[in-house]
C-alpha positions as a Markdown table, in Angstrom:
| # | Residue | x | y | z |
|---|---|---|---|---|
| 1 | Unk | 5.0 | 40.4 | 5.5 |
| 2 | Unk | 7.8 | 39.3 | 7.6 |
| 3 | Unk | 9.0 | 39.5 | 11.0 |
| 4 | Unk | 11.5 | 42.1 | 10.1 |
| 5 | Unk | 9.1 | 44.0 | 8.5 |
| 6 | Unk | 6.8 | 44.2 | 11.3 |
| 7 | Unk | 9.6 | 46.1 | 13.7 |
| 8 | Unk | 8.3 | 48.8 | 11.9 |
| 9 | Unk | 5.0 | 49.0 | 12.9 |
| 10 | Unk | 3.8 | 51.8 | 15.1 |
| 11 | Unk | 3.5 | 51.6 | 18.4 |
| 12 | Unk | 0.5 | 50.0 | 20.4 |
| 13 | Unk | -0.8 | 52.4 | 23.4 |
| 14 | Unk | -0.9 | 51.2 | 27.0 |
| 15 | Unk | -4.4 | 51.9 | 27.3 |
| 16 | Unk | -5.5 | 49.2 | 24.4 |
| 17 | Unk | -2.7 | 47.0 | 26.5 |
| 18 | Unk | -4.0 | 47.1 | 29.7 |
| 19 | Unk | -7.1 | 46.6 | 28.4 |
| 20 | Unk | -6.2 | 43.5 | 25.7 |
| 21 | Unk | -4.4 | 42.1 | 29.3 |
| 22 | Unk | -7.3 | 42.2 | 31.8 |
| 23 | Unk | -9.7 | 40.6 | 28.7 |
| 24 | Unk | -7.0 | 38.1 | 28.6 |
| 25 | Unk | -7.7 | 37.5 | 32.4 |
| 26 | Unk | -11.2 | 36.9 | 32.0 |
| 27 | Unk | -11.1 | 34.3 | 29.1 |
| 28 | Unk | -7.9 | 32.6 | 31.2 |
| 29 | Unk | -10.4 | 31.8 | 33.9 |
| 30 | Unk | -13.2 | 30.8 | 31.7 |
| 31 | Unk | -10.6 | 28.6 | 29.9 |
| 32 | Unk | -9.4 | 26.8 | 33.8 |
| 33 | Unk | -13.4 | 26.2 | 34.4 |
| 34 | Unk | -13.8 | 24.8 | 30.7 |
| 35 | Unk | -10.6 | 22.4 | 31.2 |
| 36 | Unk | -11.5 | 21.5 | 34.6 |
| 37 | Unk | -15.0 | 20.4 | 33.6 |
| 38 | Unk | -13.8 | 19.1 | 30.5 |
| 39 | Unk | -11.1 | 16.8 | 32.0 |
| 40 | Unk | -14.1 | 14.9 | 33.5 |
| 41 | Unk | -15.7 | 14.3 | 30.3 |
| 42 | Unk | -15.1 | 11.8 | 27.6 |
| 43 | Unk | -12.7 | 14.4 | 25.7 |
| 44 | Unk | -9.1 | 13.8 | 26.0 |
| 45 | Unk | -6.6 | 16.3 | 26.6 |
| 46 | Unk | -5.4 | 15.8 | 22.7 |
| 47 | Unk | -9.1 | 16.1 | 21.8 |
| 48 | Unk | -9.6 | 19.7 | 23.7 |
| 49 | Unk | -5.8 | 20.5 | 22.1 |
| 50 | Unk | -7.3 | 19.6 | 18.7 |
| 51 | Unk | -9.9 | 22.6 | 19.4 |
| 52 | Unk | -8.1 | 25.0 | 20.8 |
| 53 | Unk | -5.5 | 25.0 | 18.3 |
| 54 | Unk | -6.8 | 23.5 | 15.4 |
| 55 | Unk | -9.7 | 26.1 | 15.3 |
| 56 | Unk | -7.6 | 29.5 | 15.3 |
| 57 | Unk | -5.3 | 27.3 | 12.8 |
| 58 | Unk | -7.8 | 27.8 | 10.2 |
| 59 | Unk | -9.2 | 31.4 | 11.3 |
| 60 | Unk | -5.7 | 32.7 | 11.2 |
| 61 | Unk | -4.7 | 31.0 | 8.0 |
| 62 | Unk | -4.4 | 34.3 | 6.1 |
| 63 | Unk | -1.7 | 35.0 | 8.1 |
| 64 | Unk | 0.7 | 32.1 | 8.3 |
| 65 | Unk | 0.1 | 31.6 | 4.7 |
| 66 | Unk | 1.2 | 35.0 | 4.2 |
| 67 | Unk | 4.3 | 34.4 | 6.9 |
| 68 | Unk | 5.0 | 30.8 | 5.7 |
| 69 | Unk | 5.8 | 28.6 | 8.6 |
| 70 | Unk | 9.7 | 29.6 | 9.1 |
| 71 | Unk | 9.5 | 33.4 | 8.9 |
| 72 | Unk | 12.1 | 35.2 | 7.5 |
| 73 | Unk | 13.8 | 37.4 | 9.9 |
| 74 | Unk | 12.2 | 35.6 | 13.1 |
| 75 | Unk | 14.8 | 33.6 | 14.6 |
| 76 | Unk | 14.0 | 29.6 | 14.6 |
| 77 | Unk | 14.8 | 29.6 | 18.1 |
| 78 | Unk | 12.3 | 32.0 | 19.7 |
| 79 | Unk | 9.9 | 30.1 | 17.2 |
| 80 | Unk | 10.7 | 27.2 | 18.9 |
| 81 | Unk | 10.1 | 28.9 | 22.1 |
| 82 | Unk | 7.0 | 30.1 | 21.4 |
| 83 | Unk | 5.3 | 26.8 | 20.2 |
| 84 | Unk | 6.7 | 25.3 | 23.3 |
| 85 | Unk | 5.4 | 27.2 | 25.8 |
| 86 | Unk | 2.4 | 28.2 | 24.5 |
| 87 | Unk | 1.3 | 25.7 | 21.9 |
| 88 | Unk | 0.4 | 21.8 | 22.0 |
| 89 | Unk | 3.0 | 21.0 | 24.5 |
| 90 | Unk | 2.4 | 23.5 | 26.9 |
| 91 | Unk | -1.3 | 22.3 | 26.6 |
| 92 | Unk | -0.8 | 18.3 | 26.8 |
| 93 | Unk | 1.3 | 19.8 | 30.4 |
| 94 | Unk | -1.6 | 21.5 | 31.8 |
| 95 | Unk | -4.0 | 19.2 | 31.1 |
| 96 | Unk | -2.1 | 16.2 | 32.6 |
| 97 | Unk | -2.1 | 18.6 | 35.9 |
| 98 | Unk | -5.7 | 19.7 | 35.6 |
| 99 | Unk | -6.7 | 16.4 | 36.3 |
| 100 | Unk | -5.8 | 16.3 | 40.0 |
| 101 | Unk | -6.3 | 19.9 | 40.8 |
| 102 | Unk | -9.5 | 21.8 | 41.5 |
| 103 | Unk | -10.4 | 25.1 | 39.5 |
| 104 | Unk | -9.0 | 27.4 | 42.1 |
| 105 | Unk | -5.7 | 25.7 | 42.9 |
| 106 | Unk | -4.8 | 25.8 | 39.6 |
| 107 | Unk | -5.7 | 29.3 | 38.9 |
| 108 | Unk | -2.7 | 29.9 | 41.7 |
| 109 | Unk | -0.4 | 27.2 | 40.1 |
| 110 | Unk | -0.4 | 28.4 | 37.0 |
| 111 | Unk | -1.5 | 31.8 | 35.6 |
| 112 | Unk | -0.6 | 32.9 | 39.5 |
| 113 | Unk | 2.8 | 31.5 | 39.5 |
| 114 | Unk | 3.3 | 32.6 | 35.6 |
| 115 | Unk | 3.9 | 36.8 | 36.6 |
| 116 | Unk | 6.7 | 35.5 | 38.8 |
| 117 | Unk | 8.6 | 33.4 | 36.2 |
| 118 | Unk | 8.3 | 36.3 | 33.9 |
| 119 | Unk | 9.8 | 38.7 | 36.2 |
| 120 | Unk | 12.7 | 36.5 | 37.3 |
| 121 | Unk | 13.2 | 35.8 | 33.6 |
| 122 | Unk | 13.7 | 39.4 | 33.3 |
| 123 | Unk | 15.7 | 40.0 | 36.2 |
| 124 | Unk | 17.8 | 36.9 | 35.7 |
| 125 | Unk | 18.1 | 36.4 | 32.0 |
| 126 | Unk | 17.6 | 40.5 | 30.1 |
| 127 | Unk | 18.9 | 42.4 | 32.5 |
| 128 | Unk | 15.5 | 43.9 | 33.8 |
| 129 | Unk | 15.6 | 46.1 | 37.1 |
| 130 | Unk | 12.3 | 46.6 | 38.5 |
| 131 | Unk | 12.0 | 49.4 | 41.1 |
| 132 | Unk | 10.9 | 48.6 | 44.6 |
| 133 | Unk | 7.3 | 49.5 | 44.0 |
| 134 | Unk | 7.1 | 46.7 | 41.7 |
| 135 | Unk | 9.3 | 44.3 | 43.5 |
| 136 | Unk | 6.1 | 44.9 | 46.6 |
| 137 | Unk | 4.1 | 44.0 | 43.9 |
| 138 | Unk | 5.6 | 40.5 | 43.1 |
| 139 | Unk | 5.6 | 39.8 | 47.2 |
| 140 | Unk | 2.1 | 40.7 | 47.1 |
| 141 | Unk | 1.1 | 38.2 | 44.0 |
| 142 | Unk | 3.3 | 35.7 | 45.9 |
| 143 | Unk | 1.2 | 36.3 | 49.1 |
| 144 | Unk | -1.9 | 36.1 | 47.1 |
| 145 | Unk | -1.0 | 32.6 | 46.0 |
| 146 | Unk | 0.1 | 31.2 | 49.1 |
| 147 | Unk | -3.2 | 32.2 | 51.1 |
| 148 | Unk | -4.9 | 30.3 | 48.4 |
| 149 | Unk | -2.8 | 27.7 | 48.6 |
| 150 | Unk | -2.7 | 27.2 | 52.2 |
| 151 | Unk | -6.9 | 27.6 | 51.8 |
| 152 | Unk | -6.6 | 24.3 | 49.2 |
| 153 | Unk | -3.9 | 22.5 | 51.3 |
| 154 | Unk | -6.4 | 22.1 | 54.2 |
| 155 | Unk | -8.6 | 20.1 | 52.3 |
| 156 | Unk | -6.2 | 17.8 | 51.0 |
| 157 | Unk | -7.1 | 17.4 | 47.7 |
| 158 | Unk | -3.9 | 18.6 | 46.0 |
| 159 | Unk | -1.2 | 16.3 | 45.2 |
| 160 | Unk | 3.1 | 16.1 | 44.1 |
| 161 | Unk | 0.9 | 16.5 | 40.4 |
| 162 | Unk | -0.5 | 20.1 | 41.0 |
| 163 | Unk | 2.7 | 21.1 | 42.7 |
| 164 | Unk | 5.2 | 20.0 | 40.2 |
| 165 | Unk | 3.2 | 19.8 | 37.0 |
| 166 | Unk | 1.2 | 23.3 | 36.8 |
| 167 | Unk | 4.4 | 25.5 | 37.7 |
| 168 | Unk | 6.1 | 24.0 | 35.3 |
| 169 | Unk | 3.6 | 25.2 | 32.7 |
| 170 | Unk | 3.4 | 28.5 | 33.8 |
| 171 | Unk | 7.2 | 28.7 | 33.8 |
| 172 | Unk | 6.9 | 27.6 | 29.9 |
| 173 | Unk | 4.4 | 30.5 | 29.3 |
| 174 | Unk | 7.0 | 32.7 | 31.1 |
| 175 | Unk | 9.2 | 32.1 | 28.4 |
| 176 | Unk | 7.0 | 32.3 | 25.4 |
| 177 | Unk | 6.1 | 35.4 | 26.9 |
| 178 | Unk | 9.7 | 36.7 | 26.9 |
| 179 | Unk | 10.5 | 34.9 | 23.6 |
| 180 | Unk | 7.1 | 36.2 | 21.9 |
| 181 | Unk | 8.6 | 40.0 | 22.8 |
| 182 | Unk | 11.9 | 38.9 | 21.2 |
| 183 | Unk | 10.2 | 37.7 | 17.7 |
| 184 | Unk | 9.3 | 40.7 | 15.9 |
| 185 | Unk | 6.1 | 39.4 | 15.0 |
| 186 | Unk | 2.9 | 40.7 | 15.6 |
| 187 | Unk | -0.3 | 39.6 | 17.7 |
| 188 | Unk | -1.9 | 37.9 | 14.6 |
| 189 | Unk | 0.9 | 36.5 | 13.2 |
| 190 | Unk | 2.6 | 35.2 | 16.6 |
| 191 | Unk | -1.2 | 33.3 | 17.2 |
| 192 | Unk | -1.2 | 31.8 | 13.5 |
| 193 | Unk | 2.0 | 31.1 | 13.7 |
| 194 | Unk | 1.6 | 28.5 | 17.4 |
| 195 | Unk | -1.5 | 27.3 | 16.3 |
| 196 | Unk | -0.4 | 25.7 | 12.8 |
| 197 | Unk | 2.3 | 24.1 | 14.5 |
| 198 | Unk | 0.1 | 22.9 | 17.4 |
| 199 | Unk | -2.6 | 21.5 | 14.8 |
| 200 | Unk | 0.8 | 20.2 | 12.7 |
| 201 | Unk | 2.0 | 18.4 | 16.4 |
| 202 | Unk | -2.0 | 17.7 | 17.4 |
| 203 | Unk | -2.4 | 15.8 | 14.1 |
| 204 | Unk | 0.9 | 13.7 | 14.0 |
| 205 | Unk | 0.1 | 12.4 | 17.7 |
| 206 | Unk | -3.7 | 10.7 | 16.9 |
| 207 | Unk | -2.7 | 7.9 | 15.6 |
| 208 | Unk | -1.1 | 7.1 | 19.0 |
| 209 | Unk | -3.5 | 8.3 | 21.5 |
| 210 | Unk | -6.6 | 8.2 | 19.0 |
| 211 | Unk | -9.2 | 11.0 | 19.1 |
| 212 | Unk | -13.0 | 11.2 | 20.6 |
| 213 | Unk | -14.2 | 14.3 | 18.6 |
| 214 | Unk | -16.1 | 12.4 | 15.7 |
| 215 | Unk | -17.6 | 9.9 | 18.1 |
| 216 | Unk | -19.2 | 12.4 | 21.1 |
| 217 | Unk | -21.8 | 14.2 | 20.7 |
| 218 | Unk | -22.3 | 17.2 | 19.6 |
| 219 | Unk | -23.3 | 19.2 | 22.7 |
| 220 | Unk | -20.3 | 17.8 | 24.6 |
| 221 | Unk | -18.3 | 20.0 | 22.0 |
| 222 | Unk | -19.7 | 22.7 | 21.6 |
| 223 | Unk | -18.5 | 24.5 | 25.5 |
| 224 | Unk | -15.1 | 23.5 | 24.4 |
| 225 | Unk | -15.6 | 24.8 | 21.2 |
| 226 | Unk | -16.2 | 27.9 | 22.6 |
| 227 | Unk | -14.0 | 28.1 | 25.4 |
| 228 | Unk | -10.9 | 26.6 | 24.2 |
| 229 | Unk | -10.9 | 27.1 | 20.6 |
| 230 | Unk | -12.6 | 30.7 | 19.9 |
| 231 | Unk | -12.0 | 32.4 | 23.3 |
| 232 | Unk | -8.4 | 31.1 | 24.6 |
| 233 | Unk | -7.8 | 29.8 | 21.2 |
| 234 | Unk | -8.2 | 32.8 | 19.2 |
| 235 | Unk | -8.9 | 35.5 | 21.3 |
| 236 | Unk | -6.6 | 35.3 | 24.5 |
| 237 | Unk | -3.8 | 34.7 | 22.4 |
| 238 | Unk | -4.3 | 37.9 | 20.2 |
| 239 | Unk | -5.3 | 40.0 | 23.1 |
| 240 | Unk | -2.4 | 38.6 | 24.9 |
| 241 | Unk | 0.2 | 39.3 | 22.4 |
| 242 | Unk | -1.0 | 43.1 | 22.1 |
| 243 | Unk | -0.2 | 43.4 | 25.5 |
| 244 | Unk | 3.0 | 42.0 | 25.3 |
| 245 | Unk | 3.4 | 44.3 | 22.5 |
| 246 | Unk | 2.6 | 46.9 | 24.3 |
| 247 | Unk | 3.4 | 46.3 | 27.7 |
| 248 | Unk | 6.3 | 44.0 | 27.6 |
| 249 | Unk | 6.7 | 40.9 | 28.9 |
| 250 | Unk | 6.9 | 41.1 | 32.4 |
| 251 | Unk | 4.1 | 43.9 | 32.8 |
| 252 | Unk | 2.1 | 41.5 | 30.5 |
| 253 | Unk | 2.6 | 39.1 | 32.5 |
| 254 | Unk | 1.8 | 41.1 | 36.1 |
| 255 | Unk | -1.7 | 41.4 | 34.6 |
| 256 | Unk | -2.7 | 37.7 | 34.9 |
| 257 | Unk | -2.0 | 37.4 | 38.5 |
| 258 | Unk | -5.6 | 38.3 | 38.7 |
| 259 | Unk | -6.9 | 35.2 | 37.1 |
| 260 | Unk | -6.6 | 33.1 | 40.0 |
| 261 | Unk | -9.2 | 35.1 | 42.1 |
| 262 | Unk | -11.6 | 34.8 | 38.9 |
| 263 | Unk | -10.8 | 31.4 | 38.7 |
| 264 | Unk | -11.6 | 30.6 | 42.4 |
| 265 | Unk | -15.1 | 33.0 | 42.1 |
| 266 | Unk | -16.2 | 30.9 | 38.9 |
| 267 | Unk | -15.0 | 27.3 | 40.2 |
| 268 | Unk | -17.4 | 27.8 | 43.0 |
| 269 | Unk | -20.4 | 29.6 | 41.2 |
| 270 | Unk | -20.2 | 27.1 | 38.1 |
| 271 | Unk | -18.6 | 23.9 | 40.3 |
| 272 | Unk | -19.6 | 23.9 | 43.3 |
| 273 | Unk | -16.0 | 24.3 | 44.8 |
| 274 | Unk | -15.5 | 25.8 | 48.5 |
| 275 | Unk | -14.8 | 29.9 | 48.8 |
| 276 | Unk | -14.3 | 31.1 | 51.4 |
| 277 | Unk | -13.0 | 34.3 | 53.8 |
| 278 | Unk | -9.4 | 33.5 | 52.7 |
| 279 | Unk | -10.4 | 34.0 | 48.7 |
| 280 | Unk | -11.3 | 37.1 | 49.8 |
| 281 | Unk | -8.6 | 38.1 | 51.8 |
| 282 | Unk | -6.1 | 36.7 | 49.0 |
| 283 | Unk | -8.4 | 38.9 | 46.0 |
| 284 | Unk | -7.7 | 42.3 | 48.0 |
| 285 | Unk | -3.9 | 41.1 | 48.0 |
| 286 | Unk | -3.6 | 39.3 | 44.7 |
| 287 | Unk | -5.3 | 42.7 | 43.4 |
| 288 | Unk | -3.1 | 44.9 | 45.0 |
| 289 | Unk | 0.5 | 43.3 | 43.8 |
| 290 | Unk | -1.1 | 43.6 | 40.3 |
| 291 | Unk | -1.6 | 47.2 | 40.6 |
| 292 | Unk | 2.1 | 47.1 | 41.7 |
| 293 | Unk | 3.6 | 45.4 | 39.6 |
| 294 | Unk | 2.4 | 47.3 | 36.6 |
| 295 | Unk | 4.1 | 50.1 | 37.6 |
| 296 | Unk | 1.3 | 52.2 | 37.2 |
| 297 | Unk | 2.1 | 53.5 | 40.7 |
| 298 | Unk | 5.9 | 53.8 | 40.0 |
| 299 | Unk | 5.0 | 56.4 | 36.7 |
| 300 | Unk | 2.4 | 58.4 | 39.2 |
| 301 | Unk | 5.3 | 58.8 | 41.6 |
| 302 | Unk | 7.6 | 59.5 | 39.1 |
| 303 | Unk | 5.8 | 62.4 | 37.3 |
C-alpha cells in the first residue's frame, strides 16, 4: 500500500481521537519519569534510543516492508521531517536536556511548550485561523507553564540546558506533527516508517559512542523496555498519529498540554520531587486551555 493509496481511507471519528490523544498523554508522562530515572542509570541516551526505536522497528516490520523505506507518493521531504522530529534525533535532543532538568520542568519544556509550536506553525506557516476561544486556550497552556516554571525557578535547579535544549525538541515534534498530517500515511505506517530509520541512524552511531545494553543487567532493562520501547515506542506513536489523523495537527497537539501536570504528579509520587499549591493551581489552568483549545467549546457555541 502506498501513501497515495492511503488518502483514501475513511475517515477516523473524533471520539477514537480524543481518546488515542489523552492515552497518548498518559504514556508521554510515564515516558518523562522513565527517561528521567533512566538518565541516572548506566544506559546511555543511544542505549534507551536503541529501545524505543529499535523495538517497534521490528513489531512494525509488516508495514515498512510493505511501504519500502521511500514510499511512493509520500514526499521525501515530509519523510525527512518526520524522522527528524520525532525519531533518533529528536531523541538524542531530549535526552541531552533530561539530564539537567527534573521530571516536572520538563513536562513544561517540552510536551507543554509543543501545543504552542504546533499552533504557531499553523498560524504562521498553513494559513490556520483559530477563533478566539481557542486562542484563550493557548494563553491558558502558556499560563499553565509559566506557574510551573516560576514553581521550578525558585529552587534553582534549572539551567541555559532545560531552557534552550527541551523547547527546541518540542518545536521539532511541532513539525513532525504538521509534516506527519501532510504525509498521507497512516498511524502504522507513519510509526514503522520513523522507527526503521531511527534503528537505521541508532545502529550507524554505536560504533562511536558504543552501547551498554549487552553488558547491564537485565532488570536495569526491562522499565525501559517497557516504557520507552512498547509504550512511547509503539504505542504513543500509533495513538498519536490517529489523533493527528483525526484531529489534525494543532488539535493533536492541544491535547498534550496536559502531560506536564501528570508529569509533575508522577515525578513526585515515583521521585520524590517537590509539588506543591502552584501544581495545582497550574493543573486547573493547564486543564482549562486544553479544553479550549480543542475547540470543543467553539463547536458547542457554534451549534
Amino acid at each position: 500500500m502506498t501513501a497515495a493509496s492511503t488518502a483514501t481511507r475513511p475517515p477516523i471519528s473524533t471520539g477514537l481521537g480524543a481518546a488515542s490523544a489523552l492515552s497518548v498523554v498518559l504514556i508521554w508522562a510515564a515516558w518523562l519519569i522513565s527517561t528521567r530515572h533512566s538518565v541516572g542509570t548506566s544506559l546511555s541516551p543511544l542505549d534507551l534510543s536503541l529501545l524505543r526505536y529499535g523495538v517497534p522497528a521490528l513489531l512494525l516490520s509488516p508495514y515498512w516492508l510493505r511501504t519500502g523505506l521511500w514510499p511512493r507518493g509520500t514526499p521525501k521531504w515530509t519523510l525527512v521531517l518526520m524522522v527528524l522530529g520525532s525519531g533518533a534525533p529528536f531523541f538524542q535532543l531530549v535526552g541531552f536536556g533530561m539530564k539537567a532538568t527534573p521530571a516536572s520542568a520538563a513536562g513544561v519544556l517540552l510536551p507543554g511548550v509543543m501545543p504552542l509550536a504546533a499552533a504557531l506553525i499553523g498560524i504562521l506557516l498553513l494559513g490556520e485561523r483559530p477563533d478566539r476561544m481557542r486562542k484563550f486556550g493557548m494563553l491558558a497552556i502558556l499560563g499553565g507553564g509559566v506557574l510551573l516554571l516560576a514553581d521550578n525557578l525558585s529552587s534553582g535547579r534549572l539551567t541555559w540546558v532545560s531552557y534552550v535544549i527541551l523547547p527546541a525538541g518540542a518545536t521539532l515534534w511541532a513539525i513532525y506533527t504538521h509534516a506527519f498530517r501532510k504525509s498521507g500515511l497512516s498511524a502504522f505506517e507513519g510509526g514503522a516508517l520513523i522507527c526503521i530509520w531511527s534503528t537505521i541512524i541508532n545502529l550507524a552511531l554505536i560504533p562511536f559512542l558504543g552501547t551498554h545494553l549487552l553488558s547491564v543487567p537485565v532488570a536495569e532493562i526491562a522499565v525501559p523496555f517497557v516504557t520507552q520501547g512498547l509504550l512511547s515506542g509503539l504505542l504513543a506513536t500509533v495513538l498519536y498519529g490517529t489523533a493527528v489523523r483525526s484531529l489534525g495537527g494543532t488539535q493533536a497537539a492541544a491535547y498534550t498540554a496536559v502531560t506536564p501536570v501528570a508529569a509533575a504528579i508522577g515525578g513526585a509520587l515515583l521521585l520524590g520531587e517537590p509539588l506543591g499549591v502552584v501544581t495545582i493551581v497550574a493543573t486547573l489552568v493547564t486543564g482549562a486551555g486544553v479544553l479550549l483549545s480543542t475547540g470543543l467549546l467553539s463547536a458547542r457555541t457554534s451549534s
